[in-house]
N, C-alpha and C positions, 0 to 999 in steps of 0.2 A: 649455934642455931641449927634446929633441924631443920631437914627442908625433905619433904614429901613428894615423890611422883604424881607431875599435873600434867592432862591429855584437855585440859577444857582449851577451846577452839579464840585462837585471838581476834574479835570482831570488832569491827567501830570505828571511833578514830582516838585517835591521843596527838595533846600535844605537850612533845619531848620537853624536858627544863632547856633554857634557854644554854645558848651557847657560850660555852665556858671560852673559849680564843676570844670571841667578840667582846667580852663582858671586861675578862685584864686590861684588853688592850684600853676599852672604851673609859676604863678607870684611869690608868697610867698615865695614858697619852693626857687625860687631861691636867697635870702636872706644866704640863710644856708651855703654853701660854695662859694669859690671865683671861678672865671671863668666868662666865657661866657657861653649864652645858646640862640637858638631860640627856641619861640614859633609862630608856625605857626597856620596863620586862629584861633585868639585870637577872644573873644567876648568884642565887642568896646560897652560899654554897662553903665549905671550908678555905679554899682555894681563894676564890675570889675575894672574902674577906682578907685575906690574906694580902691583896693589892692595895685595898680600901685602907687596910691599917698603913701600908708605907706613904702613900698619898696623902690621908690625913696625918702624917708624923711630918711630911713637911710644909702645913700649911695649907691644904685645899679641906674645906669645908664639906660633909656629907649630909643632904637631910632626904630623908626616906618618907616618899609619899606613896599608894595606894600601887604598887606595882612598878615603882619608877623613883632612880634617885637623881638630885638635882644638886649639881657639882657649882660651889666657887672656889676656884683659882687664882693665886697671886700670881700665878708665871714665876719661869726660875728664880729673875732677880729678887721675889717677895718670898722664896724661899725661908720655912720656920729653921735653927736648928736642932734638928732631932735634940728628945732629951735620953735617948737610949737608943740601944742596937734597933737597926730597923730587921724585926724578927718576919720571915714570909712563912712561914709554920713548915708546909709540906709544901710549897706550890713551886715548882723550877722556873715555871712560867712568871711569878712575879720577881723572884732574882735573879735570872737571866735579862729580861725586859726592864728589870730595875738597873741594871748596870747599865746601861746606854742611856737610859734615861737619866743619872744623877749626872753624868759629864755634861749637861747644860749647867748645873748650879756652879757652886763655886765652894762648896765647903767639902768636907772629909765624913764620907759620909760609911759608915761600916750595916753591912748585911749578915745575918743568919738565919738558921733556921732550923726544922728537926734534926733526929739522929738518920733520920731515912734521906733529906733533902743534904746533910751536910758527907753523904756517902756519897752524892753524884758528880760528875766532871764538869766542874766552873775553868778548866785553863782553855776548854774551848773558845770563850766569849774572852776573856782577857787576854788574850794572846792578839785576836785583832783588835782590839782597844787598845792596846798598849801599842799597837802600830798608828795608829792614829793622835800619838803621844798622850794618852789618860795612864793617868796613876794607876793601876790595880793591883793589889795584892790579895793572894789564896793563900789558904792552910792547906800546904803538900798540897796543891790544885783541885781545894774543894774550900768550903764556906768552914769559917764565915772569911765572906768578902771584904774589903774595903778600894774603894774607889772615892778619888781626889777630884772633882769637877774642878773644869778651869778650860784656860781656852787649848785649842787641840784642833788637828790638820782633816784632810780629808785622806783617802788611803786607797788603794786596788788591795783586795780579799777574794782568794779561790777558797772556795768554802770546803774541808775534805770529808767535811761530811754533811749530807740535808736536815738541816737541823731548821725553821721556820723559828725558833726562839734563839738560836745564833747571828742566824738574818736579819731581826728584829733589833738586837740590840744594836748592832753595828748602823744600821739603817738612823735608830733613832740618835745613837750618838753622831751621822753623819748633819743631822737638820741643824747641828749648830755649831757644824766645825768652820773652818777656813778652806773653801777651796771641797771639791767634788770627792767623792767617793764611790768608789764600783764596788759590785759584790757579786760573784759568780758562783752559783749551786750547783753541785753534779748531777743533781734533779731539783726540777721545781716542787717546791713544799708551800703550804698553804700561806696565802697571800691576804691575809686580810692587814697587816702593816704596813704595806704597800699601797693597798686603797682606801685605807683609813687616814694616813698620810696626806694624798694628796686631795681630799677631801677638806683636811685641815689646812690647805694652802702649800703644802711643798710640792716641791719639783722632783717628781718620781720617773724616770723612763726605762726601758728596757731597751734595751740595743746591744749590738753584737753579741747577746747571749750575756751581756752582764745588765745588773740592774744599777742605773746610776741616780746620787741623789745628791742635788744642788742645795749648799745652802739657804734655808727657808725662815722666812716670818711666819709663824703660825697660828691659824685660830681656831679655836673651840669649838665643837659642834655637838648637833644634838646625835644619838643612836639608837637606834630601833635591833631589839637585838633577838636574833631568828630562834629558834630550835636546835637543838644541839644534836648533829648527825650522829657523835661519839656515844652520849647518850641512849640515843632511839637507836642504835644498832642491836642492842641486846632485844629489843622487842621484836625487830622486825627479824632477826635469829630466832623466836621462838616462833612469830608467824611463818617461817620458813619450815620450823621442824615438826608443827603444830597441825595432823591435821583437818581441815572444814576453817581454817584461820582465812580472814580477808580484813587484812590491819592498815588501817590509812592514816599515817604520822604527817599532824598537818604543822604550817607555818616553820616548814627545814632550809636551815641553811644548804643549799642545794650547789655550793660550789664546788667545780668538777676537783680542787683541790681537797676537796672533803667527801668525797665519792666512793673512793675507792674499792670499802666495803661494799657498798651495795650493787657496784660493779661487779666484784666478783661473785658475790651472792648470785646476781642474774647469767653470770656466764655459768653457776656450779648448776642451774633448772630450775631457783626459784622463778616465780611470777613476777617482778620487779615495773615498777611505770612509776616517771616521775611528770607531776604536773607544777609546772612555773604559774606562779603569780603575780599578777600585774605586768606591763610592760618591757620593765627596768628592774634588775635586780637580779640577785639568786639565793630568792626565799619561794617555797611552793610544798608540794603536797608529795609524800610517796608511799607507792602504796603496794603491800607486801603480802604475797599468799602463797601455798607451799606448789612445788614442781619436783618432779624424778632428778634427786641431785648426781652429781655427779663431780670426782676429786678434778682438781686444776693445778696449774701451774702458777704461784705467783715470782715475779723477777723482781730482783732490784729495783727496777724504777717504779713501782708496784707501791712499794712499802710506804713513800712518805705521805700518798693521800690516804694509807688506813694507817697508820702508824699505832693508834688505839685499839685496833678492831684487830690486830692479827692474833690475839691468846682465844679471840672468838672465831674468828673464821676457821683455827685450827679445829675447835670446840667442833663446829660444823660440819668438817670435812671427815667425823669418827661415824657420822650417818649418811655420808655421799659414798658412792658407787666409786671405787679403786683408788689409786694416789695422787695423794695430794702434797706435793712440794713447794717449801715458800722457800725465798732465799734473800740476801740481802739485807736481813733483820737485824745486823748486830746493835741498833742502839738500843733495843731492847733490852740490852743487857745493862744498860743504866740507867733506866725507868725507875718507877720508885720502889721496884722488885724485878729483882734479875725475870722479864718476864716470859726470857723462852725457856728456863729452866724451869723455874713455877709451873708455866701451861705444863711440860711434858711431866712432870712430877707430881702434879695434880690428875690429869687423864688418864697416865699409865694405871694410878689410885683407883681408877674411877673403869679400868678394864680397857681402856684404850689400846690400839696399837699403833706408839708413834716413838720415834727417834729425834733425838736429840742433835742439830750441826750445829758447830760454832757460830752459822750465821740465818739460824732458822730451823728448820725443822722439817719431818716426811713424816705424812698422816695416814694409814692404810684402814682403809673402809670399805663395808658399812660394820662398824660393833656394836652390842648392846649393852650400854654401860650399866654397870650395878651402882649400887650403893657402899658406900666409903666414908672415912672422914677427910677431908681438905684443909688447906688451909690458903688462905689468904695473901699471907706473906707481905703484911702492910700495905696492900693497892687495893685502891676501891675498884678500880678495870677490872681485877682476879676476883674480888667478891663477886661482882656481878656474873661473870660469865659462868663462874661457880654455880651460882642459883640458875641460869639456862642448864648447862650440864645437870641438875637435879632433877628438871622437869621433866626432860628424858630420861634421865635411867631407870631401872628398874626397881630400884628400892633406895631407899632414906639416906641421905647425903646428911652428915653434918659438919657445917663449916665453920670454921676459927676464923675470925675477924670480920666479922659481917657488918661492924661500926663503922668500916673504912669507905662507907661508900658515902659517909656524906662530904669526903673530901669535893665530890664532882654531886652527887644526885641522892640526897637529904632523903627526899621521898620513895625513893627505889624501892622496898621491900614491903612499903604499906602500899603501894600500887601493885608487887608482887601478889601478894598474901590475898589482897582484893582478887584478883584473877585467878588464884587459885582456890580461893571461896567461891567461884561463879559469880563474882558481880560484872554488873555491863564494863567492859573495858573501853571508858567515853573519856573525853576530859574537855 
């Protein structure tokens, strides 16, 4: 795909595809007990099909009405058994969070999935599953999976790395062990399984720095599912780089575990203001216009509320004023593209001046990127931030793998293309 240098100004409001964490979990979880449930404004997306296919393979019923789909559940014990592998295509999110999930049933139940998803590191999640006595078995500690449901203990888990879909599975295989389980992060990483959970009826609490979770009866609920911050990052990136831009991403998941981007976006001198909606909750408005940027420091504890956004904040920091150092990045390296190789191998492409560390990366700015070819590297994260990087540079970027973005955001490029034809940027 080529992609042409655009200076049009991003005005209006948009609102981002819905949140891809919210939408798994809100799939998943409902496996767990029997009922009904809606999930409203779900993300129709590769991924998240990708949950819908393991959930309907055992048993939970999908019907799709006008923006909203409406779940029944047999609960573990009505459990179907699969008639084949349960395939999650690309998504880590649905076989990670599938693994904790099948240790409520009782059957033998096998996972895989692509050649990108069966490249990533599965012995993270079975290694504390297998502490809490579940069957699991890896190929050399990747997919495809198999996991034995049956009955199984509670367990204490130091987590050694922040992984929020490590936590996840552990958590959900704890709602129907024997007896408690703790789970302690070297940082906190987004928590939407945590309050989704106890929403559903379990016994979630935090103390001593560990997260503990009691034995629970569960029930079905309905979801309302926000804006996707990972998403709307790339826009409000190009309202940052863009500008006479004054970009307002409305109905966002606005929790400070989903932040971290636009945290540092407002510490680098964009315009940054987030407005909360209604009383309760953390869905609201935010709204992005461009400031004298300026390089930052990101730390370690940094990286788990942008975990998505760092191949873009680096993308950013090639236009901010001096250096910019992240650190602490290395899961990136097992994303669905080694993604801090990619960034620096795409940018340098593209005129950048940035270095490569084992655990991240130093950005030196401000450059004016030209025009290059890129490549994608099978992540729809790296298409996108590819297409921001085009709008700034200086001449014609063409990128290899621009299909990959409907793994997360289907629409991406005809909203692109819109905006860089000058149409109203509304939605």
């Amino acid at each position: 795909m080529e992609l042409t240098p655009c200076r049009n100004p991003l005005r209006g409001h948009l609102r981002p595809p819905s949140d891809k964490s919210v939408t798994h979990r809100a799939i998943l979880f409902s496996a767990l007990a029997p009922g009904a449930c809606v999930i409203e404004h779900p993300l129709i997306a590769a991924d998240t099909l990708s949950s819908r296919h393991v959930v309907e393979s055992l048993g939970v019923t999908v019907r799709a009405e006008q923006d909203r789909w409406i779940l029944q559940s047999p609960g573990p014990q009505g459990w179907s058994k699969p008639q084949d592998v349960l395939d999650c295509g690309n998504s880590g999110t649905t076989m990670r969070l599938a693994m904790g999930v099948l240790a409520a049933g009782s059957g033998r139940y096998q996972l895989s999935g692509d050649d990108s998803l069966s490249a990533r590191p599965m012995e993270r999640v079975a290694r504390p599953l297998r502490s809490m006595g579940i069957a699991v078995e890896t190929q050399d500690g990747h997919a495809p999976v198999t996991v034995q449901g049956g009955v199984h203990h509670g367990t204490t888990y130091v987590m050694p790395v922040a992984s929020a879909q490590v936590k996840s599975a552990i958590l959900l295989a704890a709602v129907t062990a024997l007896g408690a389980t703790r789970v302690q992060e070297p940082y906190p990483t987004r928590d939407y399984t945590e309050r989704m959970l106890r929403a559903m009826g379990a016994q979630v609490q935090h103390q001593e720095g560990f997260i503990t979770v009691e034995p629970s009866s569960l029930h079905l609920v309905d979801t309302m599912v926000p804006g996707d911050p990972s998403s709307a990052a790339f826009w409000a990136a190009l309202a940052a780089l863009t500008p006479g831009s004054d970009l307002t991403l409305r109905e966002m998941s606005i929790s400070p575990r989903r932040m971290g981007f636009y945290r540092l976006l407002q510490a680098m001198g964009a315009m940054v203001t987030t407005e909360r909606k209604g009383a309760e909750g953390d869905v609201g408005d935010i709204r992005v216009s461009p400031g004298q940027l300026a390089g930052v420091t990101v730390l370690p504890e940094d990286i788990p509320d942008m975990i998505d956004e760092v191949p873009l904040l680096a993308l950013v920091a090639t236009q901010a004023q001096g250096e910019t150092v992240i650190s602490g990045a290395h899961e990136l390296r097992v994303k669905e593209s080694d993604r801090i190789a990619a960034t620096v191998k795409n940018l340098r492409a593209l005129g950048a001046r940035i270095e490569e560390r084992e655990d991240g990366m130093v950005i030196h700015g401000p450059t004016r990127l030209h025009g290059a070819s890129v490549e994608a590297a099978g992540d729809h994260r790296m298409a996108m931030m590819l297409a921001v990087a085009a709008a700034v540079a200086d001449g014609p970027v063409f990128l290899e793998g621009a299909q990959h973005v409907a793994i997360s955001y289907p629409d991406f490029f005809t909203q692109y293309h819109q905006w860089t034809q000058g149409q109203p940027f509304a939605s």
